[in-house]
C-alpha positions as CSV (number, residue, x, y, z in Angstrom):
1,X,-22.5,-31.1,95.5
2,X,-19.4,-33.1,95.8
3,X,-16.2,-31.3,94.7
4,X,-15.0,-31.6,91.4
5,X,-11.8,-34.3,90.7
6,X,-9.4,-34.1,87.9
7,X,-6.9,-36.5,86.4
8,X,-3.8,-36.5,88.0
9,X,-2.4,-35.3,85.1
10,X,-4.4,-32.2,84.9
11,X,-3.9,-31.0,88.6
12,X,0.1,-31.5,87.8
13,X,-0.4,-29.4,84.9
14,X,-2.4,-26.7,87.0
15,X,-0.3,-26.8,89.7
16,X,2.6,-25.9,87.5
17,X,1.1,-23.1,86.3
18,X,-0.1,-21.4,89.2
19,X,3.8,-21.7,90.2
20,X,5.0,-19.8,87.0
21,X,1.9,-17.2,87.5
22,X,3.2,-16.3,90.8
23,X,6.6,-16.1,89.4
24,X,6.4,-14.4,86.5
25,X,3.8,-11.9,88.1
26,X,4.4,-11.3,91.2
27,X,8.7,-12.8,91.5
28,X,7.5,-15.4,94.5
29,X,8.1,-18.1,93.8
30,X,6.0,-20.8,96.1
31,X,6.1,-24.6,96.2
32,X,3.8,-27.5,94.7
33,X,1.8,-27.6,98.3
34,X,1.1,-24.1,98.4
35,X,-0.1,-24.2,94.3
36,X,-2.1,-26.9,95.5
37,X,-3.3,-25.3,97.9
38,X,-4.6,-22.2,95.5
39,X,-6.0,-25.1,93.1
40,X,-8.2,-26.0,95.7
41,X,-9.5,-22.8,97.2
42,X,-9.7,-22.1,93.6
43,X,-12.0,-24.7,92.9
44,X,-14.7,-24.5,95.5
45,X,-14.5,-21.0,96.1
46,X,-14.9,-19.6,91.9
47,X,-15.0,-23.3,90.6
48,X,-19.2,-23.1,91.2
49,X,-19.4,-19.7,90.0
50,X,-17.7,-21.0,86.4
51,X,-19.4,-24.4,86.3
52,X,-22.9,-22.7,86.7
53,X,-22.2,-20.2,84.0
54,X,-20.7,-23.1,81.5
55,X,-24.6,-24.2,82.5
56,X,-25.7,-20.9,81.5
57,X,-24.1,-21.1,78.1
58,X,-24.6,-24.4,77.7
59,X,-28.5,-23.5,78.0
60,X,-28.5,-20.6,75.9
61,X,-26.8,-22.8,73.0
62,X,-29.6,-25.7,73.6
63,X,-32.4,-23.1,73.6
64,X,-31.4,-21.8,70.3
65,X,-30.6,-25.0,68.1
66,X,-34.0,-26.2,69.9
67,X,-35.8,-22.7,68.6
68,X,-34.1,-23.7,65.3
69,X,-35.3,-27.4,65.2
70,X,-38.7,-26.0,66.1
71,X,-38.3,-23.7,63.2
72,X,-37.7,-26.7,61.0
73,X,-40.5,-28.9,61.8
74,X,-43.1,-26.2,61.3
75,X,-41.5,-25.9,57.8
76,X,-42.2,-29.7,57.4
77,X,-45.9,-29.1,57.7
78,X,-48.3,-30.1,55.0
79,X,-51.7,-28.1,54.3
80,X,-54.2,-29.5,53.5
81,X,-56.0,-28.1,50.2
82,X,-59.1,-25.8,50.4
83,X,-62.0,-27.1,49.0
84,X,-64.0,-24.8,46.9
85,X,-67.2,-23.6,49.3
């Protein structure tokens, strides 16, 4: 699987955060390579864990509005009138 790539923008973003988490949490303060640095080891070391349980919830979510769907077609269903015997 190849590695996951974000905007430029949002690795900025990420990377500035992970500078004021070590600063306001542990009072180091470390520079844009080392963030980056986190942000990747970040990425494919807990990245895959979160990405396959997005697909977990993601699945869960499908299976129910498909239940539900399901639900809604059988309600559709016509029956056909019972002839006298």
């Amino acid at each position: 699987m190849k590695p996951t790539k974000l905007p430029r923008e949002t690795r900025e973003t990420m990377i500035a955060n992970i500078q004021q988490f070590f600063e306001m949490e542990r009072g180091e303060t470390i520079g844009e390579l080392a963030a980056d640095q986190v942000l990747d080891f970040m990425m494919t070391t807990i990245g895959p864990h979160m990405y396959n349980q997005a697909l977990a919830d993601c699945r869960t979510l499908v299976n129910e509005r498909m239940a539900g769907i399901e639900e809604d077609i059988y309600a559709l269903e016509q029956r056909p009138p019972m002839r006298p015997r």
